[in-house]
N, C-alpha and C positions, 0 to 999 in steps of 0.2 A: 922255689926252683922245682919242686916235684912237680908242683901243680903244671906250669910250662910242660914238663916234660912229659907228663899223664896227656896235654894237647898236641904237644907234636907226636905222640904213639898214634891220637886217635886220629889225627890229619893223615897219617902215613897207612894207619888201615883201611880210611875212608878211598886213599888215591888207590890201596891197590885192590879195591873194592870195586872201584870204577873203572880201573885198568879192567880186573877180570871182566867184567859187564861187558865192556864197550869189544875184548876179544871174542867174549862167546856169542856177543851179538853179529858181530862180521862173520865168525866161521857159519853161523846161522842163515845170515842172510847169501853167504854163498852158496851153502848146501840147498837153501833154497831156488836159488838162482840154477843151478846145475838139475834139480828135480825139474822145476820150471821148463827149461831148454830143454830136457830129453823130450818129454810128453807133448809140447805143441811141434817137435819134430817127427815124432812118430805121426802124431796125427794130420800133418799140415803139408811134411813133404812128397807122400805119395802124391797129393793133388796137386801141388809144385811139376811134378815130372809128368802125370797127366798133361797139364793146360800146355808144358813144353814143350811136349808131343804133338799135340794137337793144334796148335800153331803151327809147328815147322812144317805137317802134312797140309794147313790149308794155305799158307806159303807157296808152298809149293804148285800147290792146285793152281791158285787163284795164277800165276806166273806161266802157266802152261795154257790154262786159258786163254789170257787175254794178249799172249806173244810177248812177256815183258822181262826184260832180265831183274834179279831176286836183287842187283846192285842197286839198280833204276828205283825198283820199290820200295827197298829200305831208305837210299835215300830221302823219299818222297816224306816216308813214314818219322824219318828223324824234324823234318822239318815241320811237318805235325805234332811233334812232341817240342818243340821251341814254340811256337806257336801256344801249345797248351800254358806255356808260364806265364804269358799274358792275360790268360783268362780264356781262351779260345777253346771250345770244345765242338765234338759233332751235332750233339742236339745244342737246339736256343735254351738259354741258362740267361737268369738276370746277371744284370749288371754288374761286375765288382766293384768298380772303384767310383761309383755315382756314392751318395751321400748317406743315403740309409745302408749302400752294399760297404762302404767304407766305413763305418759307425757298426757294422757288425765284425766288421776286420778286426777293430784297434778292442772291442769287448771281449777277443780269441786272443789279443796281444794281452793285455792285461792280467787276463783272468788265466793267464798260461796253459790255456786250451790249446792253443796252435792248429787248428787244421791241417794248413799247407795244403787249404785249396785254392786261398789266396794270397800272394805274397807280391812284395816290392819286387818290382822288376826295375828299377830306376835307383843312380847312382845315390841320388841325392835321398829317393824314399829309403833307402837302404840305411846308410848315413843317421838320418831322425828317426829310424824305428831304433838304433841302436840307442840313443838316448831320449826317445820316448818311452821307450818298455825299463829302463833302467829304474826310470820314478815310477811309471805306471803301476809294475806288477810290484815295486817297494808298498807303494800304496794299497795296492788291491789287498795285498798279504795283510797289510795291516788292520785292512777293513774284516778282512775272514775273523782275525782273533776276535776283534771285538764283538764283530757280531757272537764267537763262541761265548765269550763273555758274558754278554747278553741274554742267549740263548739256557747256557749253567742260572744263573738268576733267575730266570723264569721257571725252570725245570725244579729247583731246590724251594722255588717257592710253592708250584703247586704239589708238590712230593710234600712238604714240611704241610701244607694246609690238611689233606688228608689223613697225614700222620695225628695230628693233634686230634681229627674227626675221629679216627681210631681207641685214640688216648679217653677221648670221652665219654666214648660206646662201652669201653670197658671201665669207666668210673677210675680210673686210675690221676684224669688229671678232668677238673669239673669245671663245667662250665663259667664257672666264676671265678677261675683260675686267671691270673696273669699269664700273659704272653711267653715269660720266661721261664714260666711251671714253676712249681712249690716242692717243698721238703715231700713229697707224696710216700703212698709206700712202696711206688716202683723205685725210687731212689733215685738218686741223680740220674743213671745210666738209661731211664728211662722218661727223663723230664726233657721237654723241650728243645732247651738249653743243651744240654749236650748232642744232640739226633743229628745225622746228617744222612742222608741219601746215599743209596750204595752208588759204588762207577758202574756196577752193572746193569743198575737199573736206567741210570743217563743214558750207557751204551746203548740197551735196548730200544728206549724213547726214538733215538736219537737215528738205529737202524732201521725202525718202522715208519720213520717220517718218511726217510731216505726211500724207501722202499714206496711207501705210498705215493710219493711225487713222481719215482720213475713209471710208477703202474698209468699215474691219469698222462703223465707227458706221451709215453707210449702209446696209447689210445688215440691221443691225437697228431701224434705222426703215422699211425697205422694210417689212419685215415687222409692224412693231407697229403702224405709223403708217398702214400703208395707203398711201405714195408710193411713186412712180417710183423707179426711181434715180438716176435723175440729178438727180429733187426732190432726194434726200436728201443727193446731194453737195454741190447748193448748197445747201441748209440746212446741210451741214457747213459750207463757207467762211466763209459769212455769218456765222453764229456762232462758230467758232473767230476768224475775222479782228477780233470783237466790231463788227462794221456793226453786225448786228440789225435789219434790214427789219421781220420782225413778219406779214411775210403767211403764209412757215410756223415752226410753233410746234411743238416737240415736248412730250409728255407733257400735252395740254391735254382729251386722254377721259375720260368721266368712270369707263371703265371698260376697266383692260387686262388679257390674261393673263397669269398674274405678275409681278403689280401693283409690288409692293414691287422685286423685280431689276431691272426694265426701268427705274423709277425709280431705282436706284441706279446702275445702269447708263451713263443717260442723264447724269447729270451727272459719270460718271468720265471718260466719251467727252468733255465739253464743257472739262472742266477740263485734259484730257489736252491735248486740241487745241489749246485755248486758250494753253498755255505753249508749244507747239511752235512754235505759228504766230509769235509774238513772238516769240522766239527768231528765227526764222526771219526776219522783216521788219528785225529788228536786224542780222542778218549782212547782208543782202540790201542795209542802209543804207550798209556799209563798202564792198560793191563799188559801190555807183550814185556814189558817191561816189572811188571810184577812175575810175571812168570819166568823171566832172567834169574828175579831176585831168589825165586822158590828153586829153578836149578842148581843156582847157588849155594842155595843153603844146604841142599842134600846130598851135594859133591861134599862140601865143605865137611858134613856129619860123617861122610865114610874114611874122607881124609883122617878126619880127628879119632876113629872108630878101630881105622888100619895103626896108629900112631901109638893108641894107648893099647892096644895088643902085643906092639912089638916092645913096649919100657915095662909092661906087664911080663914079658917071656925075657926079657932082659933084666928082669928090678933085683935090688941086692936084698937078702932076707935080712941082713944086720942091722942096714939104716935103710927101715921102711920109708924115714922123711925123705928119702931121695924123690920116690913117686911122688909124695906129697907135692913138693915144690915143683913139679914136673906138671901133676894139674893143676895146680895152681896158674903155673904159666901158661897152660893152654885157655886155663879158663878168663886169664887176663886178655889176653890176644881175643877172644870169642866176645868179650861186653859189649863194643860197640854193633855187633852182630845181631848178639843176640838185642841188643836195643833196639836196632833200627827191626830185624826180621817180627818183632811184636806189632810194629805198626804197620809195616808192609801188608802182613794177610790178614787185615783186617777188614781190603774191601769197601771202605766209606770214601764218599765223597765231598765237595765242601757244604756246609751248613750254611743255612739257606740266613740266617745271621749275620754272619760274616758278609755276604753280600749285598743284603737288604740295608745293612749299617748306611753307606752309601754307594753312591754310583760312582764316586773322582777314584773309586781303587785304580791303581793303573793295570798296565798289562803285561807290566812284570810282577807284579804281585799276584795278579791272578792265574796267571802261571804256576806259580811258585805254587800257592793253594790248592791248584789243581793238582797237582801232581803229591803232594806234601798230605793233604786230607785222603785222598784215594788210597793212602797207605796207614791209614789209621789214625792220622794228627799231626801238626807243626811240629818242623825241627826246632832246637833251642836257638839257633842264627842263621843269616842270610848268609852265614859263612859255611855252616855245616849246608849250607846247597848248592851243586854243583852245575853246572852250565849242559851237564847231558843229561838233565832230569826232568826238565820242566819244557812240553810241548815239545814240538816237530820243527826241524830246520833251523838255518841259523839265524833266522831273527828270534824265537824262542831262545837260543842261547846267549848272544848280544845283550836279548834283553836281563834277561838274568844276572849277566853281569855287569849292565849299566844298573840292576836295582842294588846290588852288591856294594858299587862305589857310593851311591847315594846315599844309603843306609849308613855308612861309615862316617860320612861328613854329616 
């Protein structure tokens, strides 16, 4: 019966662990959102009230000139912009909805880029994007994980080959060594067998690819597309991050030179990026999320800091065991804490072991790992892990808890 009841304590700190988490991540992410909004208002609305100025002066103009009334010519102008939803613009723009412009449509549907340079104007296309993008981006999401999957296995492996090349150089684990390293006298801690790659160093990997692919893709929209570069870096972002603003668009001339490579080109660049970047916001999810947990703990230490000052300036001098039981009971409350905050800032990520064992791991497993070794090692159950801990979105949490009921059966 104790025992029960020592788990329902630790299920009950663990909820309002994640209670806490999941509040100070909202008030976080508003205060972010609110920082956010001031500064592209500062920056953005002066030129807002500029371009609206300077439209209504050549409005004007152009109305006086030509003898036209300002009614006449909005009118004209609205039906220019209906016009626009079909695809219709001032300059020649290739084709949207021919078979290569509609096969780059449904790749923006998918991959939850959205443009919205091109869209369904028809009842019925309207109708099948709602239940083609239902499975499509189910799918595409699913593809992202794995390829992250993927991508962690290849990274922990060449990270874990180095390491061991390390191991060697310094005589600590010898080339006649098994795989799994030996009683050496670096000690376990430093054998094989236990090593895993930090999340930091995946992060980095993982932002320099990112980086490198938007540098060469931008090179070659400098050059096809006619932008800046640093147009072409944010249109890299934009689009690898799948936002999709839409103001720029790559491959929408109706005429480039070497039509067909640039085209193929363009969507190896997008596809490339595309999986990097996720990758990349996934890792990036485990540290914002370690440093949740680090807030946590140093509210938590002033609370318990503020707590034991005021039973200190209140304690009775007759029966000192009052304090006694007093930390005792804080220090009860703090185990699961202080357990889990050991593994938290530790920083590691999965062992390139774990992976290499095989490739059938699913992806809720690897999930789980990912996030679970990032903080220094596996929980003791699939119980002790909770569905807002492992990856991004709610297919990461689904999954976790379809790995939850499997595990149980």
């Amino acid at each position: 019966m104790a025992r029960r009841g020592d788990e329902g304590g630790c299920a009950v700190l663990r909820l309002n662990e994640d209670n806490a988490r999941f509040g100070l991540l909202a008030m976080l992410i508003l205060l972010y959102l609110l920082c956010g909004a001031a500064v592209f208002s500062a920056i953005e609305h002066p030129t807002e009230l500029r371009a609206k100025k300077l439209w209504t002066q050549r409005l004007r103009n152009f109305t006086e000139t030509h003898g036209i009334s300002t009614e006449d010519l909005k009118a004209f102008l609205r039906t220019y912009e209906e016009a626009n939803v079909y695809g219709v613009r001032v300059d020649a723009l290739r084709s949207r909805w021919d078979f290569p412009g509609a096969f780059y449509f449904v790749g923006t549907v998918v991959s939850t880029i959205g443009f919205g340079m091109t869209t369904p104007a028809t009842i019925g296309g309207k109708i099948f994007l709602i239940f083609y993008g239902l499975i499509g981006c189910a799918a595409t999401i699913l593809f992202f994980n794995l390829f992250l999957e993927r991508i962690i296995t290849m990274l922990a492996y060449i990270m874990r080959w180095f390491h061991e090349r390390q191991l060697r150089r310094t005589g600590i684990l010898m080339p006649s060594d098994h795989v799994r390293g030996s009683g050496t006298s670096g000690g376990e801690s430093d054998s094989l067998e236990s090593w895993k790659p930090s999340v930091y160093y995946v992060m980095l990997i993982l932002g320099v690819a990112a980086l490198l692919i938007a540098c060469c893709a931008s090179a070659m929209y400098t050059a096809m597309e006619e932008w800046g570069y640093f147009e072409s870096l944010y249109f890299c972002f934009v689009a690898f991050s799948t936002i999709g603003f839409g103001d720029l668009v790559s491959g929408q001339k109706e005429y480039y030179m070497n039509q067909e490579a640039y085209r193929f080109g363009n969507c190896l660049f997008i596809l490339m990026g595309v999986c990097c970047i996720y990758s990349l916001f996934n890792v990036i999810s485990i540290v914002i999320k370690q440093t949740l947990n680090w807030i946590l703990k140093k509210l938590d230490c002033r609370c318990c800091c503020r707590c034991t000052r005021k039973r200190l300036w209140h304690r009775n001098a007759v029966n000192p065991e009052h304090i006694k039981s007093r930390r005792n009971d804080v220090s009860v409350d703090t185990v699961y804490d202080s357990e889990a905050d050991g593994r938290r800032m530790s920083g590691e990520m999965i062992s390139a072991k774990d992976f290499l064992a095989s490739n059938k791991v699913s992806l809720a497993i690897m999930q789980k790992q990912l996030y679970e070794t990032a903080n220094g090692g596996p929980r003791q159950s699939y119980a002790r892990h909770n569905g807002f801990s492992g990856g991004i979105g709610a297919l990461a949490i689904m999954n976790n808890r379809l790995a939850e009921t499997s595990v149980d059966r």
